[in-house]
Rosetta silent file (secondary structure, phi, psi, omega in degrees, C-alpha in Angstrom):
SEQUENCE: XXXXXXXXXXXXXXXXXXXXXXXXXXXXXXXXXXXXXXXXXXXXXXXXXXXXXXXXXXXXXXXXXXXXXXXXXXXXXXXXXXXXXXXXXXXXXXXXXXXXXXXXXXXXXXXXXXXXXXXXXXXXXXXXXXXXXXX
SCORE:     score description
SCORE:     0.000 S_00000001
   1 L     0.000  113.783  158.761  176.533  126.629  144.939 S_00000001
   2 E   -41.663  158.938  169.146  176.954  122.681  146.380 S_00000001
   3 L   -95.984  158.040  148.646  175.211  121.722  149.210 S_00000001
   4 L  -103.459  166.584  169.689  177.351  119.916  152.096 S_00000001
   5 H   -68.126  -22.997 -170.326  176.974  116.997  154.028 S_00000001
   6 H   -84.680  -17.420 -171.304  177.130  118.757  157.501 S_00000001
   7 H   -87.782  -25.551 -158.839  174.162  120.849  156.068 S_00000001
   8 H   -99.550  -14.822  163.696  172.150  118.389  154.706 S_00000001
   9 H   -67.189  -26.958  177.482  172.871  116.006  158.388 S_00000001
  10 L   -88.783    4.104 -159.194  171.404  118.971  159.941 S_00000001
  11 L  -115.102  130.485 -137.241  167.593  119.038  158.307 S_00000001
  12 H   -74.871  -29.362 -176.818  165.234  116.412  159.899 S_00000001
  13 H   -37.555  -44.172 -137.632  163.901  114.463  155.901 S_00000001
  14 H  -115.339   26.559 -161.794  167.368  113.501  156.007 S_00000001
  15 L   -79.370  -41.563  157.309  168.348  112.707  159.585 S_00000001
  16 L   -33.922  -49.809 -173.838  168.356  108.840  159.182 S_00000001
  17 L   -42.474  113.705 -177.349  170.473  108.879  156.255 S_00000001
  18 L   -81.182  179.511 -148.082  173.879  107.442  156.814 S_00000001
  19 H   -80.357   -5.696 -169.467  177.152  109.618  155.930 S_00000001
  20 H   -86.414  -55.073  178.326  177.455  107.753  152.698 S_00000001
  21 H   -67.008  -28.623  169.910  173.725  108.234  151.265 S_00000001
  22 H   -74.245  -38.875  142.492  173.932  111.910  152.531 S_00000001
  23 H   -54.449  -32.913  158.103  177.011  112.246  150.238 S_00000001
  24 H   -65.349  -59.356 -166.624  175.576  110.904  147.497 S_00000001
  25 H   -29.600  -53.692  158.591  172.659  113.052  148.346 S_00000001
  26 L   -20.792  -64.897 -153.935  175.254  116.180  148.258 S_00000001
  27 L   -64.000  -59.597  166.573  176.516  115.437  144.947 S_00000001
  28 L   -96.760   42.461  143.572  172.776  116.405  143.846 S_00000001
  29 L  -115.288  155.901  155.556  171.409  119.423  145.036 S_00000001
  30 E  -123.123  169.821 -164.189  172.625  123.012  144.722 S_00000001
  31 E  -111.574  131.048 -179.735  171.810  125.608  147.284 S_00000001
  32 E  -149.745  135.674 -174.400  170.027  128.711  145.650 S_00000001
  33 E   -98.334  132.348  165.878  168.788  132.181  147.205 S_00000001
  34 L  -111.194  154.292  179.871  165.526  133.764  146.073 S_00000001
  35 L   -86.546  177.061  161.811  163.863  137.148  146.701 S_00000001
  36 L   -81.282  151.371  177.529  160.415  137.318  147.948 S_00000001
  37 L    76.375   38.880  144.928  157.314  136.868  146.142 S_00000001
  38 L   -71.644  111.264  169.599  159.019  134.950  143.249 S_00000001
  39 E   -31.297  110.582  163.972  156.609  132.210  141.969 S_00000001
  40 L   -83.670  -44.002  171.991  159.066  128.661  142.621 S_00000001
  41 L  -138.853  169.232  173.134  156.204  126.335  141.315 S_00000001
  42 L  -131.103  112.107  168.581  152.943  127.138  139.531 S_00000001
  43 L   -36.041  103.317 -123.899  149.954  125.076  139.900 S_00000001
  44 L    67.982  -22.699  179.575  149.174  123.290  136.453 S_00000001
  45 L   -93.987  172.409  169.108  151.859  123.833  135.253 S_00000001
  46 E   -64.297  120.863 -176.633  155.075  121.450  134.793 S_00000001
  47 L  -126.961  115.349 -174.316  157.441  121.540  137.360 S_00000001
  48 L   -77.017   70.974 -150.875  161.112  120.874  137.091 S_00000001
  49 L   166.330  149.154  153.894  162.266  120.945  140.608 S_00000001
  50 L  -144.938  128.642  177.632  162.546  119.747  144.167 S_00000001
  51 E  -123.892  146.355  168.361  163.171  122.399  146.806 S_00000001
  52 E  -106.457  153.609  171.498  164.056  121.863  150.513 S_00000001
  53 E   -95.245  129.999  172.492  163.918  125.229  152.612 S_00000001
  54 L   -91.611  -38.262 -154.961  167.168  126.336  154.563 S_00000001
  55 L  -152.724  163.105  158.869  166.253  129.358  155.745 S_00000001
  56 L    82.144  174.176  178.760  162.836  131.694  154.808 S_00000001
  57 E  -138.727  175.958 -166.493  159.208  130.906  154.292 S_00000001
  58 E  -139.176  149.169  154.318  157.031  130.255  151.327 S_00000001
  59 E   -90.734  110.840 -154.837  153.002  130.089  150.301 S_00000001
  60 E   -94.893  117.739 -166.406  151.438  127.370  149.761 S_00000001
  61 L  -109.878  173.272  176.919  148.289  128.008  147.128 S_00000001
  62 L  -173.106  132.675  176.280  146.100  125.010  145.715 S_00000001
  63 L    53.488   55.633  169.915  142.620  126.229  143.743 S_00000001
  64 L    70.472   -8.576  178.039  143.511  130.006  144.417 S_00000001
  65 L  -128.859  152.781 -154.172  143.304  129.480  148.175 S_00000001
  66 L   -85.861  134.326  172.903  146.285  129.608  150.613 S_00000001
  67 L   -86.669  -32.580 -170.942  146.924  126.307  152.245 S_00000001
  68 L   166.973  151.402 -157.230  149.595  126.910  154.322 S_00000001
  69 E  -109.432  146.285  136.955  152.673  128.780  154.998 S_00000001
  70 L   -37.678    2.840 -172.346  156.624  126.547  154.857 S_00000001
  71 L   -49.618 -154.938 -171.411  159.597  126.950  156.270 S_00000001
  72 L   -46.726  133.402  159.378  163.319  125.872  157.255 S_00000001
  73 L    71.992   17.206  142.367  163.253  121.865  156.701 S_00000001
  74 L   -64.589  148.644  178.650  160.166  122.046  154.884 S_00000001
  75 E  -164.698  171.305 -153.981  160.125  120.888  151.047 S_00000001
  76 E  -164.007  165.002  179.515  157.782  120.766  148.416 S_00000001
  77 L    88.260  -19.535 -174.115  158.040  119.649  144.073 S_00000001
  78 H   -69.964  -12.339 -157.848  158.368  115.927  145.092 S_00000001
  79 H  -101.293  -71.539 -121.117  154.237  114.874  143.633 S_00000001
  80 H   -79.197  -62.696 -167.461  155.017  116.854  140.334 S_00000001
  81 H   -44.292  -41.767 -147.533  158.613  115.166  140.029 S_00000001
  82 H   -87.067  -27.806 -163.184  157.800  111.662  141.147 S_00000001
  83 H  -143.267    8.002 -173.196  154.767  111.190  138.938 S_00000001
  84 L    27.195   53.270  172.423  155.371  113.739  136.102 S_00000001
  85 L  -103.745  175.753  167.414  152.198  115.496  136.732 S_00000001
  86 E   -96.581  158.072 -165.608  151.841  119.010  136.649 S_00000001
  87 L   -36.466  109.679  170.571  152.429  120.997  140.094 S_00000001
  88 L   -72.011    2.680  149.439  149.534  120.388  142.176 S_00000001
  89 L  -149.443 -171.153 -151.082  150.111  124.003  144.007 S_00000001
  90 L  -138.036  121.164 -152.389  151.590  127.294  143.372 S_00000001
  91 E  -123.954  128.043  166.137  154.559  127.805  145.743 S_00000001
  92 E  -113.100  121.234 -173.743  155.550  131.709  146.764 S_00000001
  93 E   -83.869  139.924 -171.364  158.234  133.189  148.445 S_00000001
  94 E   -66.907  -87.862  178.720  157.225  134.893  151.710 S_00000001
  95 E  -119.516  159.954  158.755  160.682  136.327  152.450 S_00000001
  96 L   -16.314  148.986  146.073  163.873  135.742  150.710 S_00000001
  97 L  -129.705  147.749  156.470  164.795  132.201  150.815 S_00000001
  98 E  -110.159  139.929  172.905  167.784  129.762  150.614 S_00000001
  99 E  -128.809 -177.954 -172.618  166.945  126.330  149.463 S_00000001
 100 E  -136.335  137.376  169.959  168.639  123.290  148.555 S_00000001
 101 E  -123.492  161.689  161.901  167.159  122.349  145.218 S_00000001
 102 L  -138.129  115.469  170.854  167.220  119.383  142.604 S_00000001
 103 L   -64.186 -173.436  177.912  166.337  119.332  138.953 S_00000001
 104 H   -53.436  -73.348  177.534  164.561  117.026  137.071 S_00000001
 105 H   -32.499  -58.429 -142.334  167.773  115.391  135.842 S_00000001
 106 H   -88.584  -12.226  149.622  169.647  115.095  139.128 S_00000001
 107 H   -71.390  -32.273  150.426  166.351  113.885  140.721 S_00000001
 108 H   -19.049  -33.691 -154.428  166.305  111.274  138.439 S_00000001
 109 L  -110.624   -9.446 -157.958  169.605  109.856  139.526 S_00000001
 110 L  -111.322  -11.302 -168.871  168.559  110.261  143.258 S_00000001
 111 L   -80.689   -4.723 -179.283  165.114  108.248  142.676 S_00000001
 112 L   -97.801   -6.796 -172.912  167.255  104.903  142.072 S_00000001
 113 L   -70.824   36.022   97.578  168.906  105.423  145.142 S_00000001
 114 L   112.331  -71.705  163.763  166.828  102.794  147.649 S_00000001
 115 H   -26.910  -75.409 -178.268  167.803  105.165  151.009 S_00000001
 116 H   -56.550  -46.227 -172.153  167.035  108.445  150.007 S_00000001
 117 H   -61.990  -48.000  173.313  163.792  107.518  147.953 S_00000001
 118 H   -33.144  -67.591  165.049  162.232  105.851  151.366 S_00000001
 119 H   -42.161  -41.929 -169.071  163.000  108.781  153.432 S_00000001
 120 H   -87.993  -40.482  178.869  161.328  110.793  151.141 S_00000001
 121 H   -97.497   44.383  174.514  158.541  109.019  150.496 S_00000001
 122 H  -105.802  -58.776 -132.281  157.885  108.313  154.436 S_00000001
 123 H   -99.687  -41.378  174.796  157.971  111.699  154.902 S_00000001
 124 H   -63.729  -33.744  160.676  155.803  112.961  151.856 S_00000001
 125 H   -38.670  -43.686 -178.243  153.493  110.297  153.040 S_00000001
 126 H   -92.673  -17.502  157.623  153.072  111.807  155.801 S_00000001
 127 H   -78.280  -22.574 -174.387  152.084  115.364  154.535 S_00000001
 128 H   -75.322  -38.225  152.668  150.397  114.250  152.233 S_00000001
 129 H   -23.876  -71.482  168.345  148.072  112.854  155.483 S_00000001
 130 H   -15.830  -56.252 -157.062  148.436  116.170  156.989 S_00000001
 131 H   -84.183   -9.719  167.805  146.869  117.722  153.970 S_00000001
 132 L   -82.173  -17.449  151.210  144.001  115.547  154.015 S_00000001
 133 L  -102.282   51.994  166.454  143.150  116.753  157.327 S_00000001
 134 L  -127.143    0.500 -169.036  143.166  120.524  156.460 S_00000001
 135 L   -97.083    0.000    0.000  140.456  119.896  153.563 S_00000001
């Protein structure tokens, strides 16, 4: 399923974004529902993905111990994509979720994009903060 632009104008990474870069933005993601307690990423391992949350929550695990629980406008897969490492935690669905996702490929096409890439990595910046004060 595409994502739209009125959906992706409502969720705060991407609130900056003007209607043009939010169209592009469109073009790459699909919107996908999961049940709960499906595995999304696995820690060590390779992970082909970026997920945003629409709806639902997720579990965040990192050495076997839970870091923190996710929700709506939450997002997670950007370290493993961005740097082709493998998935620094092991992401669980809670409850059912809809996401807005991006492979490997169609992040690729979104990482030349000047706008979008900023946003994101302002924002991962700043969790990535976060998570240094929860250790």
């Amino acid at each position: 399923m595409t994502t739209s632009v009125d959906d992706l104008r409502k969720i705060p990474l991407f609130s900056r974004l003007s209607d043009v870069d939010l169209q592009f933005l469109a073009t790459k993601m699909d919107e996908i529902f999961v049940p709960a307690g499906a595995a999304l990423i696995t820690e060590g391992a390779g992970n082909h993905a970026f997920f945003l949350l629409a709806d639902g929550e997720v579990d965040v695990f990192v050495g076997g111990t839970h870091r923190r629980i996710l929700g709506p406008n939450d997002f997670f897969g950007e370290i493993s994509m961005m740097v082709l490492n493998p998935a620094t935690a092991t992401v669980v669905t809670r409850t059912p979720v809809r996401a807005y996702v991006m492979s490997h490929p169609q992040f690729l096409e979104v990482r030349v994009h000047q706008a979008v890439m900023l946003q994101l990595k302002w924002s991962m910046g700043d969790r990535l903060s976060a998570d240094r004060k929860l250790v």
